[in-house]
C-alpha positions in Angstrom: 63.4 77.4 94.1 63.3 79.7 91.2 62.3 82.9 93.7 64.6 81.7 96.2 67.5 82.0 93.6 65.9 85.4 92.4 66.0 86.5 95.9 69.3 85.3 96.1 70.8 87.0 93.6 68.9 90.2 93.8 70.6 90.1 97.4 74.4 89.7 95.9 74.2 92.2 93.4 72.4 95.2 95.5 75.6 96.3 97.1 77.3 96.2 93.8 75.1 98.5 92.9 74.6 100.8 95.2 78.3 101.3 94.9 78.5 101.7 91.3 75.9 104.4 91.7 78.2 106.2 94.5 81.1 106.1 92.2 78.8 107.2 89.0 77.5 110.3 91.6 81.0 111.1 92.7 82.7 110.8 89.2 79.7 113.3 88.2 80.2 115.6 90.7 84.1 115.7 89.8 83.3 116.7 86.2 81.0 118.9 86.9 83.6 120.8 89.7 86.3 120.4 86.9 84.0 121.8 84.0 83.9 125.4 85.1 87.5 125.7 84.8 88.3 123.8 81.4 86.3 122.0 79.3 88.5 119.9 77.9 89.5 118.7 81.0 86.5 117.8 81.8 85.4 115.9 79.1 88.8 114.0 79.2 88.2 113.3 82.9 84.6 111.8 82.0 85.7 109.5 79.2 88.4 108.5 81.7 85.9 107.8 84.5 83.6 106.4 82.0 86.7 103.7 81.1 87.5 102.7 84.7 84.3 102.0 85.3 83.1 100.3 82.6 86.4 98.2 82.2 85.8 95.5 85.7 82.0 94.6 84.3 83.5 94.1 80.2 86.4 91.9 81.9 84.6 89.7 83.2 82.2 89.6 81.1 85.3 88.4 78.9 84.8 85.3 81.6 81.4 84.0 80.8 80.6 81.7 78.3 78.6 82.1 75.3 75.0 82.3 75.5 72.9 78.8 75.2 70.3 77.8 72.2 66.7 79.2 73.8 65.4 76.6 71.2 66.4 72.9 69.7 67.3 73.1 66.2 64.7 72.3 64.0 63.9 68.7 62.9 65.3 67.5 59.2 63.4 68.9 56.9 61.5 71.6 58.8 62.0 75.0 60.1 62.6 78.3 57.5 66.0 79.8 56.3 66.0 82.3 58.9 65.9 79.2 61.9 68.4 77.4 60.4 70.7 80.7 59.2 70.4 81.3 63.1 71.4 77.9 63.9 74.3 78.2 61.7 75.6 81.6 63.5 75.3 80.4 66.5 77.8 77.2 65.7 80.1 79.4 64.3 80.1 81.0 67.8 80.5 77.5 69.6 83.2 76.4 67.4 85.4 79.9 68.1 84.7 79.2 71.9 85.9 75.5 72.2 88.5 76.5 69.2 90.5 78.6 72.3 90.0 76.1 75.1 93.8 74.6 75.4 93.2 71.1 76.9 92.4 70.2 73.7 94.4 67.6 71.4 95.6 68.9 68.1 94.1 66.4 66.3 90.1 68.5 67.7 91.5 72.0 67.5 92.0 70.8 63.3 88.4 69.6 63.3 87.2 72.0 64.8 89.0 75.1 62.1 87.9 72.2 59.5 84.3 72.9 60.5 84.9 76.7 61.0 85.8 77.1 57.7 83.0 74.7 56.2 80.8 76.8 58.0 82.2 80.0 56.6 82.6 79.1 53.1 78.9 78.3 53.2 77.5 81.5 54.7 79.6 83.4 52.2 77.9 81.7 49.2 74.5 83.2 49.6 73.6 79.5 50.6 69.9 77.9 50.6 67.6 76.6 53.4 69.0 73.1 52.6 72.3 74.3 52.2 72.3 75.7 55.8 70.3 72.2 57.0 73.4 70.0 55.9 76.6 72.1 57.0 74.9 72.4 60.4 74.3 68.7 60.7 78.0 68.3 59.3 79.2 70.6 62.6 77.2 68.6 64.9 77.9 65.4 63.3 81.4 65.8 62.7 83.4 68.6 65.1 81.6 68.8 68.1 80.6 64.7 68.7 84.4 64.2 67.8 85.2 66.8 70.6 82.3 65.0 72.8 83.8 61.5 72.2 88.0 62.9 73.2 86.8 64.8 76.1 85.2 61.3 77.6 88.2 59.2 76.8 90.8 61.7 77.9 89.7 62.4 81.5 88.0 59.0 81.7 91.1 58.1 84.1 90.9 60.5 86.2 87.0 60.0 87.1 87.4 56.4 87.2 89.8 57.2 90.0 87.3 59.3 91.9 84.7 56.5 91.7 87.1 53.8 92.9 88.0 55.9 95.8 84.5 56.3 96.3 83.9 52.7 95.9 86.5 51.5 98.1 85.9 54.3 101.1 82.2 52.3 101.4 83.1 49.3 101.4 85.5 49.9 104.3 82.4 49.7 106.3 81.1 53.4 106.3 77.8 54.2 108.5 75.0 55.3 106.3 75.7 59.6 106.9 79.3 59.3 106.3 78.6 56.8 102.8 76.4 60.0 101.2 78.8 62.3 102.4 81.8 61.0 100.3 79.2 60.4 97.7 78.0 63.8 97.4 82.6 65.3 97.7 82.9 62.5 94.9 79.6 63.2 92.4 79.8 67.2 93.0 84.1 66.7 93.1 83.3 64.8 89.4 81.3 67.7 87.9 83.6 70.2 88.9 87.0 68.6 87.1 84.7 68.2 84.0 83.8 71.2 83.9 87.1 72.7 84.2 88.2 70.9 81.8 85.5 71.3 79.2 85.1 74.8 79.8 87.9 77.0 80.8 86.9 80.3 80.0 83.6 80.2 82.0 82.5 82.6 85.0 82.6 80.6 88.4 78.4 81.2 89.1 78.1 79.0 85.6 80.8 76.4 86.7 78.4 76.2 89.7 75.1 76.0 87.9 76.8 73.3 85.5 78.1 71.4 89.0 75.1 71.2 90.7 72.3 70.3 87.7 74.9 68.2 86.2 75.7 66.3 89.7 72.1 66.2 91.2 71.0 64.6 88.0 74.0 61.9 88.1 72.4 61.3 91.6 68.6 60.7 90.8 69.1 58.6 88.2 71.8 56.7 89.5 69.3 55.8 92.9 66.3 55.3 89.8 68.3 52.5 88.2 69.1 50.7 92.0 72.8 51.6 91.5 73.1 49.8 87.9 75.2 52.8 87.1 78.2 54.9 88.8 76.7 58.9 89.5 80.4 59.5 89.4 80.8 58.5 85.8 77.6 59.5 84.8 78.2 63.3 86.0 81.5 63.1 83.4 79.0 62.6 80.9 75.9 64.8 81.8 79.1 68.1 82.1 79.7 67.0 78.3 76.2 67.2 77.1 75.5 70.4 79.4 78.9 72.0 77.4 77.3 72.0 74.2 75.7 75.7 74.1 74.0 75.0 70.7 71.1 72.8 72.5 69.4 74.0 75.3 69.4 72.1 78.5 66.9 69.5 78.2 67.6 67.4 81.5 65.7 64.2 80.2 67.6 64.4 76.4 71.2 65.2 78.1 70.2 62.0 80.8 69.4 60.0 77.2 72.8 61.1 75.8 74.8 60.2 78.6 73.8 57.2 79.0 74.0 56.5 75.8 77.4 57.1 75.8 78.2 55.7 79.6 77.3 52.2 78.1 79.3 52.0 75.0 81.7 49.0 74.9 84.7 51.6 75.7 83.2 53.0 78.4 84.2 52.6 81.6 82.6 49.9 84.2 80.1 51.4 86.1 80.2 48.8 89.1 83.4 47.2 90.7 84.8 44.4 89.6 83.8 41.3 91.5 86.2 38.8 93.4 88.9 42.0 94.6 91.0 40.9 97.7 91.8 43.8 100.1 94.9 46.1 99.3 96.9 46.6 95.6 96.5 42.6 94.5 92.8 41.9 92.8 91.9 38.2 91.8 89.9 38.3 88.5 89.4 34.5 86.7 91.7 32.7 89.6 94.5 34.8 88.6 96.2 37.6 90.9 97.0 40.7 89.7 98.5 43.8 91.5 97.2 46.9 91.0 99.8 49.7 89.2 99.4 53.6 89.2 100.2 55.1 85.7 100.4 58.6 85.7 99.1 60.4 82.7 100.2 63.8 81.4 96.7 64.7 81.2 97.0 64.6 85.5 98.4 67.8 85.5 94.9 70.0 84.2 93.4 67.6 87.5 95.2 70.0 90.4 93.3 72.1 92.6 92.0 75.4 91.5 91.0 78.5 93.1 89.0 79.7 90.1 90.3 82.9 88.0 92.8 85.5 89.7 92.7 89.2 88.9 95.7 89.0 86.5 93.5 85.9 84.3 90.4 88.5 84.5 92.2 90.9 82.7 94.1 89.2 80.3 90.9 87.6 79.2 89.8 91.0 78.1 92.0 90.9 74.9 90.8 87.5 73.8 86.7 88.3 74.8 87.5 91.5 72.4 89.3 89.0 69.9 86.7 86.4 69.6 83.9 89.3 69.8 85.1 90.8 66.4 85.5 87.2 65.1 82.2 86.1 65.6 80.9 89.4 64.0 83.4 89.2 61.0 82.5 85.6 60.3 79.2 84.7 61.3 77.3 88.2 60.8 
């Protein structure tokens, strides 16, 4: 699989190439037409050329989202000033990213500064090894569960919804192809909204990658646990734990975490309620009940996108160059 995606992606990005190379040949041949009659010109014309063609790849670059741990931080205790000094830099780089991310309450954007500034105030006091040991396991303890634990509550709802209209399309008497199929819109449907939601600023290639490790995951241990648990729920989680960029993905830990989290006692149920009578009226303890649809403000992040347009690409450039300088000012 790992060639085939190799393959793949050699095959998308050789016309881009080959077309960049045209455009580098033709610019060059311009300049050097140009040069013979003014220099100036010429060198003004190259920087120019230079600029247009450097500015699509930096824009959306602007798009992708930072770049994931290669290692787990080191265990209490362990690991030398420079491992956890690089732990430490990379946080404050986490912490900028999900500080710009807008669907988040005010009450996480203030823990998240809090933390940023923590952070800060430590690497400007020409800390210890221990020093940086304790503020990172503040960050991870503090900021980014907190932002963990909103994220599942807020758009709990809305994938609660998607499992119940799972739920009640197969028990409408589905044939076997047609019950996978609207398991597979609902599980890969699931990862997609989380993702949005988690992480905005993000190229569509990683949304994908995070879609389909996240929902095939979901899948296999769902059918491992003989349907104990909802894949639709347990994708919500699995996006969560794959948003963290200060771990690297580590399938069988993220699995751990998430279900850790899917079977707290505020988590959602995971299977459908017993005793529900067809239609909006449920019967739960010999009492009926009718079923009421609250819409949440939160519905409105939940509407169909098309991924980035060209006017988002570039007006991402200004905040990639923003949080660039930021991230070298304040965690260098």
């Amino acid at each position: 699989m790992y060639h085939l995606q190799q393959a793949a992606r050699r095959e998308r990005r050789a016309p881009i190439f080959w077309w960049l190379i045209v455009m580098a040949a033709t610019g060059g041949a311009l300049v050097v037409m140009v040069y013979d009659h003014s220099r100036l010109v010429a060198y003004f014309l190259a920087i120019l050329l230079a600029a247009a063609w450097a500015a699509p790849l930096v824009a959306m670059q602007s798009l992708a989202a930072p770049p994931r741990a290669k290692k787990p931080a080191p265990e209490p205790g362990a690991g030398t000033y420079g491992d956890w000094k690089d732990q430490a830099r990379l946080l404050g780089r986490v912490l900028l990213y999900f500080g710009d991310n807008p669907n988040l309450s005010a009450d996480v954007h203030r823990s998240l500064r809090e933390a940023r500034a923590d952070l800060r105030d430590t690497l400007n006091a020409h800390p210890l090894r221990d020093d940086l040991e304790r503020v990172c396991r503040r960050v991870r303890e503090g900021a980014i569960r907190s932002m963990k634990d909103w994220l599942s509550r807020e758009y709990r709802h809305d994938i609660r919804e998607l499992a119940n209209e799972y739920e009640q399309a197969a028990a409408a008497g589905m044939d076997a192809d047609q019950r996978l199929l609207a398991l597979q819109r609902a599980v890969e449907k699931a990862a997609a909204m989380m993702s949005r939601n988690c992480m905005p600023r993000m190229l569509e290639r990683q949304r994908l990658a995070c879609a389909v490790d996240c929902a095939w995951l979901a899948v296999q241990a769902a059918v491992e646990r003989n349907g104990q648990i909802s894949p639709v729920d347990l994708a919500e989680m699995l996006v969560i734990e794959w948003s963290d960029f200060s771990e690297p993905w580590q399938p069988a830990r993220a699995l751990q975490l998430a279900l850790e989290r899917l079977a707290r006692p505020d988590a959602p149920a995971s299977v459908p309620a017993p005793h529900e009578a067809p239609g909006n009226v449920v019967t739960r303890n010999g009492k009926r009940y009718r079923r009421v649809r609250v819409r949440h403000k939160h519905r409105r992040h939940s509407r169909r996108s098309r991924g980035p347009s060209l006017v988002d690409v570039f007006l991402s450039f200004g905040q990639w160059v923003r949080y660039s300088i930021r991230a070298w000012m304040l965690y260098r």
